[in-house]
FITORTI-204076 format. One record per residue (C-alpha): y, x, z. Coordinates in steps of 0.2 Angstrom, whole numbers, plus 5000, padded with zeros to 4 digits. Layout:
BEGIN
@Y: Y	X: X	Z: Z
...
END
This chain:
BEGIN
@Y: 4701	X: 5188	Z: 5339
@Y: 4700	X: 5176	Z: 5357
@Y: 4714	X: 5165	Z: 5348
@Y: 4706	X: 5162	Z: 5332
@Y: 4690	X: 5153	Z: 5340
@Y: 4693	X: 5135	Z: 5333
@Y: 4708	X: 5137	Z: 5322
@Y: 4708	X: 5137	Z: 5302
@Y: 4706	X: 5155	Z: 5295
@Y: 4720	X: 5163	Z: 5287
@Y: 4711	X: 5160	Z: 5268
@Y: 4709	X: 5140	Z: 5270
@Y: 4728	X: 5138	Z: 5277
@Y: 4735	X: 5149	Z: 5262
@Y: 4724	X: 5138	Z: 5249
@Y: 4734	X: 5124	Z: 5254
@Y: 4752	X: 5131	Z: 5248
@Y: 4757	X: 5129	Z: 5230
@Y: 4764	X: 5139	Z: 5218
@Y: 4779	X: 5130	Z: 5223
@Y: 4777	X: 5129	Z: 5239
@Y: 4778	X: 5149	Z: 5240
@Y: 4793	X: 5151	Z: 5229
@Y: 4802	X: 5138	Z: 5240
@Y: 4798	X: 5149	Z: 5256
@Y: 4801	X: 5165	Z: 5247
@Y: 4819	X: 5155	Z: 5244
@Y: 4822	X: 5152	Z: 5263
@Y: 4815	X: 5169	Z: 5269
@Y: 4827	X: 5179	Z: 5278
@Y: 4823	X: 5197	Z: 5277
@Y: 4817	X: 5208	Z: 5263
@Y: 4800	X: 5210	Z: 5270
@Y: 4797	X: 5189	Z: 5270
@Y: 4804	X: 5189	Z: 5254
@Y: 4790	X: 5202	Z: 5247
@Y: 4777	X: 5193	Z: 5258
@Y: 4779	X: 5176	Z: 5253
@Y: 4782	X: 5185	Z: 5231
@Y: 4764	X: 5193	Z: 5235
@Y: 4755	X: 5175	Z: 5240
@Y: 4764	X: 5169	Z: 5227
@Y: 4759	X: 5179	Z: 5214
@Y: 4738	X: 5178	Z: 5219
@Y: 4740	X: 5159	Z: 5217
@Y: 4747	X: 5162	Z: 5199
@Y: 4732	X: 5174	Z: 5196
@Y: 4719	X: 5163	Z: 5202
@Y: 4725	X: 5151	Z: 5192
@Y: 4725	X: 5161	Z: 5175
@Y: 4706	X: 5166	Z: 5180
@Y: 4702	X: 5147	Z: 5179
@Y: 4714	X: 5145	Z: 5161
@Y: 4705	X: 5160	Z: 5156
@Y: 4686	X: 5154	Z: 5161
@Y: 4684	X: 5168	Z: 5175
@Y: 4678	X: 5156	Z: 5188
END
C-alpha cells in the first residue's frame, strides 16, 4: 500500500472513464480476461447511470 501514498484511488480514476470510453478499451484489449475487465466497468457505469434515470440516488 507504500505506492498508493499520494496517488488517486482506484474509484476517482475509474469515475472519469465513460461509457464510451470503456467500450472503446474493451475494443482494443488483447486477451480474454481485459476484454471481461474493461465489460465489467462498463457495465457499473451503465448501472449507475440507470440508478440516477430511475431516482435511486
Amino acid at each position: 500500500m507504500e505506492k498508493l501514498k499520494g496517488q488517486n484511488s482506484l474509484y476517482e480514476q475509474f469515475l472519469k472513464y465513460s461509457y464510451k470510453d470503456l467500450k472503446e478499451l474493451f475494443k482494443k484489449a488483447k486477451t480474454k480476461e481485459e476484454q471481461d475487465f474493461y465489460i465489467t466497468l462498463s457495465d457499473i457505469v451503465l448501472q449507475k447511470e440507470q440508478e440516477k434515470v430511475i431516482g435511486k440516488d
